[in-house]
C-alpha positions, 0 to 999 in steps of 0.5 A: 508421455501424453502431457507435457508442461512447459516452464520457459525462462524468457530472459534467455535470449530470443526463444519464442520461435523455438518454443513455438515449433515445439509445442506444434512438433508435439500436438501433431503427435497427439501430446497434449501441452500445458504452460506456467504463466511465463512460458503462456505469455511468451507465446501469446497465449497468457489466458493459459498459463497457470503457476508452476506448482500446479503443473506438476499434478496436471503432467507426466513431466515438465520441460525446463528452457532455461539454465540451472537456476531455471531448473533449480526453481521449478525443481523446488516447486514440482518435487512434492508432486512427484512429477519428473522434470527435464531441461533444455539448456539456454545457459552456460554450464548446465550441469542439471539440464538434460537437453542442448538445442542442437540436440533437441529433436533426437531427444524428443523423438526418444521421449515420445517413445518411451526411450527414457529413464527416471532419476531422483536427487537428495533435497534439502531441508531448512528451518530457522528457529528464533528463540526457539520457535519456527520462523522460516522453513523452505526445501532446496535441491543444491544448497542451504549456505549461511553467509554475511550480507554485502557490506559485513567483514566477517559472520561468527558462526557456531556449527553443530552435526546432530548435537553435537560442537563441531566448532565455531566459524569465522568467514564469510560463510558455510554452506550446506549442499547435497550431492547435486550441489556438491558442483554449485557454489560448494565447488568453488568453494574449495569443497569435493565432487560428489556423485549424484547417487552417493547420498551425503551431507557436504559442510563447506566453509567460505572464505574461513578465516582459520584454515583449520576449517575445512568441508566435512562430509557427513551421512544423510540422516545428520541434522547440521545446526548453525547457529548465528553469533554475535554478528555486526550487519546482515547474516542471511540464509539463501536456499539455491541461490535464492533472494534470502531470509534475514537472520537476527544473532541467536537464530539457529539454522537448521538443515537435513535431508527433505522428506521428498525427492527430485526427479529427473528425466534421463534421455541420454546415455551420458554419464556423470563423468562424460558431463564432468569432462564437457562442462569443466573443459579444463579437465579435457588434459587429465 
């Protein structure tokens, strides 16, 4: 690694410090840092920042400080170049983050030397069409989820696999993800863990109304439709959480499998379920 670039969500708690002793850690080995425009200002240095997106060409991986949602944004940005992405956890769960603090010098030390490997993950792929013509069209790494505004009772949904009626919906919502989304908002859902390397589409419903409604596993080379009925109030279309695109009756969703990949940088030797026991404790006393 001989450029590494720094995304830091500065809203996690007090950081600067530990950002700052980083950077110096590895320009003493001769590794060259460079900084999106958060991470440059948090460390006084704002002239040197540039956006996220265009690290990605620029190094031979990003580091990530901040939780899932951090990663999950500079994964959307960085995936069309290629360039591997790697996080230090400062939230909660962190299923997607590779690093805690307490661990942070060991797996640096392995990166260094080469002692890593890399990882890719499914993306997703969605297209609006209104009256037939393209109108939104945007790349996730958890979910696409379909699903009503905050003060609608229900949203009417037709849900089409390749073509072909799987039914019409009623509830707050569904949600498409991908196997890295299967442990987002598809978990608590209701729908299954899926494993990372097992590409699948994962359709679940939210709240449905008929509980003949259940999540659908279906293959990656599947296109979902979803078509918005006649709906009072706000239906909005939200790619890993992010503020959504408002959608009109008639609008049609289209998801898929993206044409590029994530990719992550794997230090440690923990497996996926290793991460499943620490992250849903709960599970400690299966």
């Amino acid at each position: 690694m001989n450029t590494i670039g720094l995304v830091v969500n500065s809203n996690k708690g007090n950081v600067a410090g530990a950002v700052g002793k980083l950077v110096d850690w590895l320009q003493e080995r001769q590794v060259k840092v460079l900084f999106n425009e958060e991470s440059a200002t948090l460390l006084g240095r704002p002239a040197a920042g540039m956006p996220t997106r265009e690290l990605g060409p620029k190094c031979d991986c990003i580091m990530v400080w901040g939780g899932d949602g951090t990663l999950l944004n500079c994964a959307r940005q960085v995936a069309p170049s290629g360039t591997p992405i790697f996080g230090v956890n400062l939230g909660r769960l962190g299923f997607l983050t590779e690093i805690d603090i307490p661990d942070l010098t060991e797996k640096m030390q392995a990166l260094i030397a080469g002692q890593y490997t890399i990882k890719e993950r499914m993306m997703l792929e969605a297209a609006v069409l209104r009256d037939g013509q393209p109108v939104y069209n945007s790349i996730c790494l958890n979910d696409a989820v379909v699903a009503k505004g905050a003060f609608l009772k229900m949203v009417h949904l037709n849900l089409q696999v390749d073509g072909e009626l799987v039914g019409r919906f009623a509830g707050d919502g569904v949600i498409v993800s991908s196997p890295t989304g299967s442990t987002a908002y598809s978990l608590s859902a209701g729908g299954p863990i899926i494993t990372p390397e097992v590409n699948v589409l994962l359709i679940t419903p939210i709240c449905p109304h008929s509980l003949a409604n259940r999540p659908i596993v279906i293959s990656p080379e599947s296109q979902v439709e979803i078509e918005v009925l006649p709906t009072e109030g706000q239906v909005m279309l939200s790619m890993d959480g992010q503020p959504g695109f408002t959608l009109n009756n008639g609008d049609r969703v289209l998801v898929k499998k993206a044409p590029i990949k994530a990719r992550f940088v794997k230090i440690s030797q923990t497996s996926f379920y290793q991460v499943l026991r620490e992250k849903l404790k709960e599970w400690q006393g299966c």
